[in-house]
LODRENFI-662848 format. One record per residue (C-alpha): x, z negated, y. Coordinates in steps of 0.2 Angstrom, whole numbers, padded with zeros to 4 digits, always signed. Layout:
BEGIN
XZY...
end
This chain:
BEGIN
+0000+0000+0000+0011-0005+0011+0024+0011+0008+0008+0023+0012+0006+0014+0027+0025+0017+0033+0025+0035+0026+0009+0041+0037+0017+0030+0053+0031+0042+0050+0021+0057+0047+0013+0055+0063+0029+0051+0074+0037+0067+0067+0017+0074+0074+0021+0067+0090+0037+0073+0090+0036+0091+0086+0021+0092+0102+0033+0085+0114+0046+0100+0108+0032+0112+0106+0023+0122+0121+0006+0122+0123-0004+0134+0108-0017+0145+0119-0031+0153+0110-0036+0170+0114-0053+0169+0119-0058+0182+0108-0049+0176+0092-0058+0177+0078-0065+0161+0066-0052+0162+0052-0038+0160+0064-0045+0145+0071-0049+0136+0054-0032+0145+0049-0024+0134+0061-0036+0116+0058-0031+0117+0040-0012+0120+0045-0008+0136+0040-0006+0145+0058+0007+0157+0061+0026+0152+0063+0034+0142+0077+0043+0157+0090+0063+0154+0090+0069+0142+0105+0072+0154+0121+0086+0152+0133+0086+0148+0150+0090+0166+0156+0075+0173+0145+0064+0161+0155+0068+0165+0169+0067+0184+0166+0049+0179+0157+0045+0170+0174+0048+0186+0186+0028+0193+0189+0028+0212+0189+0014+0219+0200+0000+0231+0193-0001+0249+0195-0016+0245+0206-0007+0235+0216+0007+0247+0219-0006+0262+0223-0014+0251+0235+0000+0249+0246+0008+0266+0247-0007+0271+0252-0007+0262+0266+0011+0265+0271+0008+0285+0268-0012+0280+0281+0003+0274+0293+0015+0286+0292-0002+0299+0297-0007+0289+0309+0011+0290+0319+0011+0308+0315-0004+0310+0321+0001+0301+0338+0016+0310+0340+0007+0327+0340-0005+0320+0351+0006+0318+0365+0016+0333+0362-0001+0341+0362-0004+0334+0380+0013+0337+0385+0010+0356+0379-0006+0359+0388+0001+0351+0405+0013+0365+0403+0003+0379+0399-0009+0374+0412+0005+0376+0424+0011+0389+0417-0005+0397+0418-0007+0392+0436+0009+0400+0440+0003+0416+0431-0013+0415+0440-0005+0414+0456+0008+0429+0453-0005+0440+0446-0016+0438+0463-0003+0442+0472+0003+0457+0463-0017+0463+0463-0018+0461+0481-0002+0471+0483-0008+0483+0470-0025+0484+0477-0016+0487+0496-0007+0502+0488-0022+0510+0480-0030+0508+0499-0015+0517+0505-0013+0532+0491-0032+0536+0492-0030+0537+0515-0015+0550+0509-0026+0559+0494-0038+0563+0510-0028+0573+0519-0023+0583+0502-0034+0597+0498-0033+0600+0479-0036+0620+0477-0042+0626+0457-0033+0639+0449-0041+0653+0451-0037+0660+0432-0045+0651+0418-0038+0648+0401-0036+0663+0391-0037+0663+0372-0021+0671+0363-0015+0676+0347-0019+0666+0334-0031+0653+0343-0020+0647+0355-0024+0645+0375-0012+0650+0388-0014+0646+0406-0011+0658+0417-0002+0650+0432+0001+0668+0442-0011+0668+0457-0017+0685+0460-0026+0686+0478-0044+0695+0479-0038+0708+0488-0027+0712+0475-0041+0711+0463-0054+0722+0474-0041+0737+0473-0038+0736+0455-0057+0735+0452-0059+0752+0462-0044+0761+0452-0051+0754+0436-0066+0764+0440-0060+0778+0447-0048+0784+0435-0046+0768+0422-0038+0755+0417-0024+0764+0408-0023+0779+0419-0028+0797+0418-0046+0794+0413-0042+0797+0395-0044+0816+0400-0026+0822+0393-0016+0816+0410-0002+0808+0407-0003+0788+0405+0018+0781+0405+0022+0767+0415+0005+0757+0419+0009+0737+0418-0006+0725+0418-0010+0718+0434-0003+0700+0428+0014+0710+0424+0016+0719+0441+0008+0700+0451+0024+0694+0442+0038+0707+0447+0030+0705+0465+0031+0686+0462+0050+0686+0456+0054+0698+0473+0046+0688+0484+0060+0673+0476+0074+0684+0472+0074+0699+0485+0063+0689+0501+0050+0704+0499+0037+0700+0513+0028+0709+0528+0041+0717+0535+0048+0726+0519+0045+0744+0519+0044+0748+0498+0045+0763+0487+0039+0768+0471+0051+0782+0463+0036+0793+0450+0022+0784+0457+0009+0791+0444-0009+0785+0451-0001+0774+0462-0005+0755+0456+0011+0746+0461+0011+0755+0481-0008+0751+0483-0003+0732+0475+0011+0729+0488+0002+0734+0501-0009+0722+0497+0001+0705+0493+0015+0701+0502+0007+0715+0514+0020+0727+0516+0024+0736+0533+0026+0752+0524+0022+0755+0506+0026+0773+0499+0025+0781+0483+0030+0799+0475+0024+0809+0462+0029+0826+0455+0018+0830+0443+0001+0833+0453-0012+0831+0441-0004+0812+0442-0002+0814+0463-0021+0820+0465-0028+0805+0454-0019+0794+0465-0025+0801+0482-0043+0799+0474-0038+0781+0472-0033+0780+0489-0048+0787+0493-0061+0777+0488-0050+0760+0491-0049+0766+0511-0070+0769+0509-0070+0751+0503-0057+0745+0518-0070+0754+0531-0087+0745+0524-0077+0729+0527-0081+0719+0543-0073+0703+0543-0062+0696+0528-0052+0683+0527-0032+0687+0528-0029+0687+0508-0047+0696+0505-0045+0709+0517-0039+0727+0510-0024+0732+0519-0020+0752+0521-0002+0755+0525+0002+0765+0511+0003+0781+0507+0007+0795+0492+0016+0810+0490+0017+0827+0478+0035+0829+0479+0054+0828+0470+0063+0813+0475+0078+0823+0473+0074+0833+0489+0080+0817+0497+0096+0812+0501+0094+0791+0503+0086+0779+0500+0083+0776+0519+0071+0769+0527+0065+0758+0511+0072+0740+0509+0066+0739+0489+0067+0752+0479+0055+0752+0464+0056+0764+0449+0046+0765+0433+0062+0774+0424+0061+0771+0404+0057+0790+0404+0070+0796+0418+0079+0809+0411+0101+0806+0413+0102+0820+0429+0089+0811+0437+0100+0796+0435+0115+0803+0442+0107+0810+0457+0098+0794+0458+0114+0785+0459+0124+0796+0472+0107+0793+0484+0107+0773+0481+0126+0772+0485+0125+0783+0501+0110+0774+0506+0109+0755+0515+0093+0749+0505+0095+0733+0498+0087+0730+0483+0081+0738+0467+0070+0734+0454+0068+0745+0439+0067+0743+0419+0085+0748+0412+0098+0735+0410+0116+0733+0418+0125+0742+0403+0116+0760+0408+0113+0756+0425+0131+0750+0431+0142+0753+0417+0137+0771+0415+0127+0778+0431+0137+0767+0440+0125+0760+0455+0132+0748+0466+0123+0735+0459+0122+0717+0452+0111+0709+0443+0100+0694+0451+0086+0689+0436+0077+0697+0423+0057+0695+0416+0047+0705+0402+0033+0714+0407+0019+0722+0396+0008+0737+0397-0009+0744+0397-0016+0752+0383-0001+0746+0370+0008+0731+0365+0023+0740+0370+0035+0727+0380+0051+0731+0395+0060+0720+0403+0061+0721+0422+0077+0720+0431+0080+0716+0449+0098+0721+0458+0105+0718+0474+0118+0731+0483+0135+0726+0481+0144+0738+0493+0138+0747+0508+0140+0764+0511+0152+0770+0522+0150+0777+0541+0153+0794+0537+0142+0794+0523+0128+0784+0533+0108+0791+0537+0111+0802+0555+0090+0803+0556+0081+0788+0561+0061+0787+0563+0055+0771+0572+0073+0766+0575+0078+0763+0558+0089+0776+0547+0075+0787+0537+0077+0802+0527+0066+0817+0533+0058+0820+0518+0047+0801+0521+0047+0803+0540+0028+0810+0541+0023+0799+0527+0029+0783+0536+0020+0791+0551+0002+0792+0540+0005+0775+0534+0005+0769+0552-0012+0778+0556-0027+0769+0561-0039+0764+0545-0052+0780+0552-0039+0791+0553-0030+0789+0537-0044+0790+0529-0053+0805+0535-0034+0814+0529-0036+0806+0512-0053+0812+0512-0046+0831+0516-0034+0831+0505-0045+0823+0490-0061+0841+0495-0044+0852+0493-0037+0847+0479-0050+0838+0466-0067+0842+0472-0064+0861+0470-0080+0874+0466-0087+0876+0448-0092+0892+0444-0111+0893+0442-0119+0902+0425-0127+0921+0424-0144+0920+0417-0147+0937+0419-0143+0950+0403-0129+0961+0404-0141+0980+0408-0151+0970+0420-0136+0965+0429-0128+0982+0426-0144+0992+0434-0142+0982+0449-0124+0984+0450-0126+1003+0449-0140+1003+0465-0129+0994+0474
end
């Protein structure tokens, strides 16, 4: 008895003892029932080993959650946004308080450059008053092909009321078709440029006195006379079928000069100008004419030559003709040189020539000199009575046009015999 006593007093101290080394047993709340009687009858799970001092203190350290951790970068990323979002605040107000100055500025400058701009369209449109703007007179023309060309040459209406009448008296390529020869008849936009290019090149104006070498129907005389408005315009033709047409242009151009009353300057036909039937060669110079014009792509070579020994004896100035220097000075030797150059075209024909205009290069010497002179100028005698013509009052020239067109073109047909041949005989044979 008393031994059991002593061995349960010792059980229990060994009890006590093992609590006061042992932690404290925590129960999962949600442990099962056979754990817990497991552990009343004695047979729970195994005593852990000691730990040491650092693992307690490393079991000790609290880690926070994920929660936690999310939590707070949140907010340090809300503050970052929040500073950013001061920061370009302010540089947002320090960018609009520029541009608004900036635009101010601008605003200002621009005022001032409309007033000024506004000041110089006041100033343009005072001087676009005083400016009269003219429209040219030749529209666009369709070309080859589609294409529009603009016709820049200015043709006067005088100029255009002479080439009507021609046009209708004998046609636009000359001859009326009927046999007569047709050589040599540019358009009327060719020859307004050759007259151009002289007025540039050779100072062809009023006071000019102009011949046409082979005049044929007489289109570049009656032009000239026309625009610039030559003092003398002369043309001469041997072939008379060619002379007569001409005359009868002359003809009803000075019927046309007569019926005007009042014209203005550049409408206004003029009529000094005249035609001959003749042979150049009859003539010795080139005097009284300042230009000299000739037609020459059918000039035979000794027409050349004796050409060339009047223009080198004579004191005109300038010539315009269709041949080149090669033939002209290299081979006819004319004292001449070459002052420009510009193709021409034809009625009737795509055929093309290039018009040259020359200048004298050496004068004449005494000896050799003009001894006649008409109006005080040198002058050969064969143009002395047409210069006098050509200075004639508008009645009188054309009452000698109109002779000379009843004696040579309106000449009597012969009438038809409708009588038979004895009837006609019986009455001879009374007779």
């Amino acid at each position: 008895m008393t031994a059991e006593i002593v061995s349960v007093i010792r059980g229990s101290s060994n009890i006590e003892a093992d609590k006061e080394n042992k932690p404290p047993m925590s129960i999962a709340p949600n442990s099962p029932k056979k754990g817990l009687q497991a552990q009343a009858k004695g047979k729970g799970p195994k005593t852990p080993p000691r730990q040491s001092t650092s693992n307690r203190r490393k079991s000790n350290i609290i880690t926070p959650s994920n929660s936690v951790l999310n939590a707070s970068e949140k907010k340090r990323n809300d503050d970052d946004q929040v500073r950013g979002s001061e920061a370009r605040r302010s540089l947002n107000l320090v960018s609009r308080s520029e541009s608004e100055s900036t635009e101010t500025t601008q605003s200002t400058v621009e005022s001032t450059s409309l007033s000024v701009v506004v000041e110089d369209l006041k100033e343009v449109t005072e001087d676009l008053k005083e400016i009269t703007i003219s429209k040219p007179e030749t529209p666009k023309k369709k070309g080859a092909f589609g294409r529009t060309a603009t016709n820049t040459i200015s043709i006067n209406p005088n100029v255009r009321k002479v080439y009507h009448l021609v046009n209708k008296q004998t046609g636009s390529v000359g001859g009326n078709g009927h046999g007569g020869a047709i050589y040599g008849e540019l358009t009327i936009g060719s020859m307004q440029k050759m007259v151009e290019l002289m007025k540039e090149h050779t100072g062809l104006n009023s006071e000019s006195r102009f011949i046409d070498v082979g005049c044929g129907l007489g289109k570049p005389s009656i032009h000239v006379a026309q625009d610039p408005g030559v003092a003398f315009s002369y043309g001469i033709e041997m072939e008379k079928v060619r002379w007569v047409l001409g005359i009868a242009n002359m003809h009803q151009i000075l019927r046309a000069a007569k019926k005007e009353e009042v014209a203005p300057p550049k409408s206004a036909i003029a009529h000094k100008c005249y035609l001959s039937h003749g042979d150049m060669t009859d003539a010795d110079y080139f005097d009284p004419f300042t230009h000299v014009y000739m037609f020459d792509i059918g000039f035979p070579p000794v027409l050349f030559a004796k050409l060339s020994d009047m223009w080198n004896r004579s004191k005109s100035e300038f010539m315009i003709c269709y041949h080149g220097p090669r033939l002209m000075i290299d081979r006819y030797e004319f004292n001449l040189e070459l002052l420009h150059q510009a193709p021409t075209s034809m009625h009737g024909s795509s055929e093309g020539h290039m018009g040259y205009i020359y200048r004298r290069t050496e004068s004449s010497e005494k000896e050799e000199l003009c001894a006649n002179k008409h109006y005080g100028e040198r002058c050969d005698p064969l143009f002395e009575e047409a210069w006098t013509r050509a200075n004639d009052d508008l009645d009188v020239l054309s009452e000698h046009i109109s002779e000379l067109v009843e004696l040579h073109l309106n000449t009597g047909r012969s009438t038809r015999r409708t009588r038979s041949k004895p009837k006609r005989l019986a009455d001879e044979y009374e007779a």
